[in-house]
N, C-alpha and C positions, 0 to 999 in steps of 0.2 A: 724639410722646407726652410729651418733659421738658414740654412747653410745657401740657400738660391740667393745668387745676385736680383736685386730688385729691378734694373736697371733694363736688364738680358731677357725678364720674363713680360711678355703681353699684358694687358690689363683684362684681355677676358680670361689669354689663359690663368691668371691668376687664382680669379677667381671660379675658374672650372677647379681648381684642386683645393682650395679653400673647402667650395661643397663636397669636394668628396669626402676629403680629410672628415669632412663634419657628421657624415652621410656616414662614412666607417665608423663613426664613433658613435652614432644612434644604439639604443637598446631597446633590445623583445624579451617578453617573459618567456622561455626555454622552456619546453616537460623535458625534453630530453634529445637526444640526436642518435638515428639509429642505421650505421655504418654497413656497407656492402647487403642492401637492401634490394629485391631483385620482383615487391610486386605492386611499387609505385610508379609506375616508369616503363619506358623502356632502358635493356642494360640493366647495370650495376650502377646504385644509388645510395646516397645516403638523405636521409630523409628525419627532417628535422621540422619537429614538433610543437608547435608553439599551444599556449596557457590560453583557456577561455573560448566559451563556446556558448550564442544565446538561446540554439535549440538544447534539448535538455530529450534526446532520443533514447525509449527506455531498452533498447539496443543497445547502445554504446558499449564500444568494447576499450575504451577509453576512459573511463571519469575521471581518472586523475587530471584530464585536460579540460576539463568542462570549465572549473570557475576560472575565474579571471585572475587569482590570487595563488600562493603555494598555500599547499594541503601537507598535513602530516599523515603519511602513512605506516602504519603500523602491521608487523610483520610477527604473526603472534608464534610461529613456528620459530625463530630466531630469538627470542627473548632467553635471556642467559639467568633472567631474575637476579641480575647486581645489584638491581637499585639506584645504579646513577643518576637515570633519568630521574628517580622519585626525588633523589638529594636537589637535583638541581629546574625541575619544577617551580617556580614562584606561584602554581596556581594551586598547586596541590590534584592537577589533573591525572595523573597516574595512579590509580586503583590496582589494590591489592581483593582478591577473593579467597572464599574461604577453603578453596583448593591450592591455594599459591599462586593462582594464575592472575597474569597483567594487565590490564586493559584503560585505553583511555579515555576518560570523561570529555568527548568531546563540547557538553557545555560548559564545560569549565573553561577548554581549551583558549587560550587567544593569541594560537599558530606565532609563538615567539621563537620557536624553534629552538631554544638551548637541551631539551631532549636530545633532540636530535643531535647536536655536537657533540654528545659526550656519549652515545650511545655506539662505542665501536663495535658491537656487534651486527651494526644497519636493520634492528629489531623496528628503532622509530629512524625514517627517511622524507627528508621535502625536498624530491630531486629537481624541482623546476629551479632555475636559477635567471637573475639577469643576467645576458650575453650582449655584445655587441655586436653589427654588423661585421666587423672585424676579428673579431674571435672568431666566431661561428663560420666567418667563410675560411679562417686558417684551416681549421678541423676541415670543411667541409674538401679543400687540397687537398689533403692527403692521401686521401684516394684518385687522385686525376688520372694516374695511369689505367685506374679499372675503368673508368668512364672514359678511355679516348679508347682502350680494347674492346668495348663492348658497348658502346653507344652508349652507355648512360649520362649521369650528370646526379641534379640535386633537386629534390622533391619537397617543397614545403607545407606542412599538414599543419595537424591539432588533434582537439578541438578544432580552432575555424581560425586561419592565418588574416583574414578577412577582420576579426577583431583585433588585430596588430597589424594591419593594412601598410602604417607608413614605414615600418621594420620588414615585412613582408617585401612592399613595394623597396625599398632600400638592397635589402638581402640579395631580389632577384638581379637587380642592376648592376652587383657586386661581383654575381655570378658571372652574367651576357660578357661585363668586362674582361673577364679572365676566361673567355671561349664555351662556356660550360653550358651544355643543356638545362633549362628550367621546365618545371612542372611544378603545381600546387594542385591540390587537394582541398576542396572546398564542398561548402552548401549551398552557395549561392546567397546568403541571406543576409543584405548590405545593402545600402545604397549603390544606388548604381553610379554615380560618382566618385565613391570610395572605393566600390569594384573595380572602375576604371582604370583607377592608376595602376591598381598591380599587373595589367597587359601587355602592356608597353614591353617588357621584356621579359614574356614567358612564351615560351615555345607549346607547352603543350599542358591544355586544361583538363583536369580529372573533377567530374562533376556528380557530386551525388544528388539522385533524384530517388526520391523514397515514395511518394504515393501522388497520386493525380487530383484523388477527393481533399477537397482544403478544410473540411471539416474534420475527417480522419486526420490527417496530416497533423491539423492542429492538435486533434487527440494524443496522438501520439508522441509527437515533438517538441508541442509545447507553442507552434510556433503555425503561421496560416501559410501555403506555398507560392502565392501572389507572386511575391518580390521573387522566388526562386526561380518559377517558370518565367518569370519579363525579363532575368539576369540572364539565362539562358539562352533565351530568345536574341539579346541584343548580342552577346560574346559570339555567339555561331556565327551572328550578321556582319563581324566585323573582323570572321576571315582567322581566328584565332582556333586552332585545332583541339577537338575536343573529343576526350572519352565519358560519356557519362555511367555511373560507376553505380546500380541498384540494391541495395541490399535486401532479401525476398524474407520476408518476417512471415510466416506463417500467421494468418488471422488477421494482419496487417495490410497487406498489399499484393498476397501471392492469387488474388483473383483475377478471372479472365476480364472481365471489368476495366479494372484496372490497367491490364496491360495490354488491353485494346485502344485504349486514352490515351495511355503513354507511346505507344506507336505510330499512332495517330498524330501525336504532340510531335514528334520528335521526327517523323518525315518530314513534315513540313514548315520546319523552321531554317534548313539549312543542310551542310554535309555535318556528319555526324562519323568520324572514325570506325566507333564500332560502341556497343554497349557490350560491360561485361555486369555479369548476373552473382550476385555475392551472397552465397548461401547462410544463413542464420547461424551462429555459433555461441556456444557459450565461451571462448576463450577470456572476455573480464569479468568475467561473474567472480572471481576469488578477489581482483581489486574492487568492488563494492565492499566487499566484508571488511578488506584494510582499510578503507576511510571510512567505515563503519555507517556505510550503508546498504539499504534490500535491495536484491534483484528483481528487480519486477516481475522478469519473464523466464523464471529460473522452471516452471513446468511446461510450458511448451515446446512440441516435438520438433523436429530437426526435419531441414525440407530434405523429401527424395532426389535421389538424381532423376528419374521420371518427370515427377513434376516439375524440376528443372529445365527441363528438354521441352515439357511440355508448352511452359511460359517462353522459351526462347523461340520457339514456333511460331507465338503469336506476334513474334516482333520479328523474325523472321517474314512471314508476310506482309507487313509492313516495308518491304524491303532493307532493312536494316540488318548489319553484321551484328553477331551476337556471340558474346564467349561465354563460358561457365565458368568462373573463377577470376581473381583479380589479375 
């Protein structure tokens, strides 16, 4: 830009690269970015995670992305017992036990992260990082040939990108610029104003709808589904292609009840691509233990493919397409 004659350049184009120049420089808090990803999307994807989420779903297969802030997590298989981290500690939060084993005093903690630098073992890690809309879309190039062979592009998650809306909204514009399919991953659970902006240039919406009862819902989530189902409601009405994306929690939502409501709900708002049915797993239950927390739901059974089939039926008559799986 020093190098543009002033003279040669428009006064809107000017300021058309001004904002963008500005726009690429914005920053999102990062969990992480997860390269040639093939079940956010259609294609190959990479699929990039943004910090902080206001439902708190005792699900999640995520927590590391719930708060809004970087977490230290702790990787207690990895601990080498050097003691670095204890040397360089100022809170005195690294415990020693009477077996030799590590562990950390998260009340003490106050997430300064020098553990973490000096622990070359990645025993203590806080991989969220601030990125730019410029960083993150470099990374997110370097796969463009898998995404022009395979239809993909770039998936923006969480937690809820919706909490980082105008990095979200920034990022995706970043994208559309450079040819690239967008997709986000959300809850719905925003202002609808705030929602707004991030449609503008996304191609294709992945929407999770987790229970119809807003009393459970709240049970469960932390959070009432009001705002989720009117979010819903309005993005279908305004022509924006959507997958809505269930996850079936045994005891939770896997009732006929339920997914008579949701069929019901979900006719008659609009075209609806298809609903895929996302069977309960424990795959983060080991990250609760690393930021040293309980799994809520660590004895509950795992849904049949039966009953699987069983609830796609019910939204099969509904007229609605239905997959098993993301």
């Amino acid at each position: 830009m020093a190098a543009c004659e002033p003279e040669r350049v428009a006064p809107a184009d000017a300021g058309c690269l001004v904002a963008r120049d500005e726009e690429e420089h914005a920053a999102g808090l990062v969990s992480s970015v997860r390269r040639l990803a093939i079940h956010d999307g259609p294609g190959i994807r990479t699929v990039v995670f943004l910090k902080g989420c206001q439902l708190c779903c005792l699900w999640c297969a995520a927590p590391e992305t719930q708060s809004s802030g970087r977490d230290v997590v702790f990787y207690p298989e990895r601990c080498l017992a050097c003691d670095r981290c204890r040397a360089a500690c100022p809170e005195e939060a690294i415990r020693v036990d009477a077996a030799g084993r590590r562990s950390l005093d998260r009340a003490r903690c106050t997430l300064c992260g020098q553990c973490a630098e000096v622990c070359y073992a990645e025993a203590l890690t806080m991989p969220a990082a601030w990125r730019t809309v410029g960083e993150v879309l470099a990374e997110v190039l370097c796969d463009r040939v898998f995404y022009d062979r395979s239809g993909g592009g770039v998936t923006v998650s969480g937690g809820e990108p919706l909490q980082q809306a105008e990095f979200t909204a920034a990022l995706l514009r970043a994208c559309k610029r450079e040819g690239l399919h967008t997709a986000m991953e959300t809850s719905g659970f925003q202002d609808w104003d705030v929602f707004e902006r991030t449609l503008t240039d996304l191609d294709l919406l992945l929407y999770d709808l987790k229970a119809m009862d807003p009393e459970k819902h709240l049970r469960f989530t932390g959070a009432s589904n009001e705002r989720i189902l009117e979010n819903l409601r309005r993005a279908v009405s305004r022509g924006v292609a959507t997958i809505i994306r269930v996850p079936v929690i045994p005891g939770f939502n896997d009732d006929e009840k339920n997914f008579q409501t949701m069929g019901r709900f979900l006719a008659g708002i609009g075209p609806i691509q298809r609903v895929d049915l996302l069977p309960y797993h424990r795959f983060g239950e080991a990250t609760y233990g690393r930021l040293g927390r309980e799994y809520a739901l660590a004895t509950i059974p795992l849904m049949t493919d039966e009953r699987l089939e069983e609830l796609a039926g019910i939204l099969h008559g509904h007229g609605l397409r239905v997959q098993i799986g993301g």
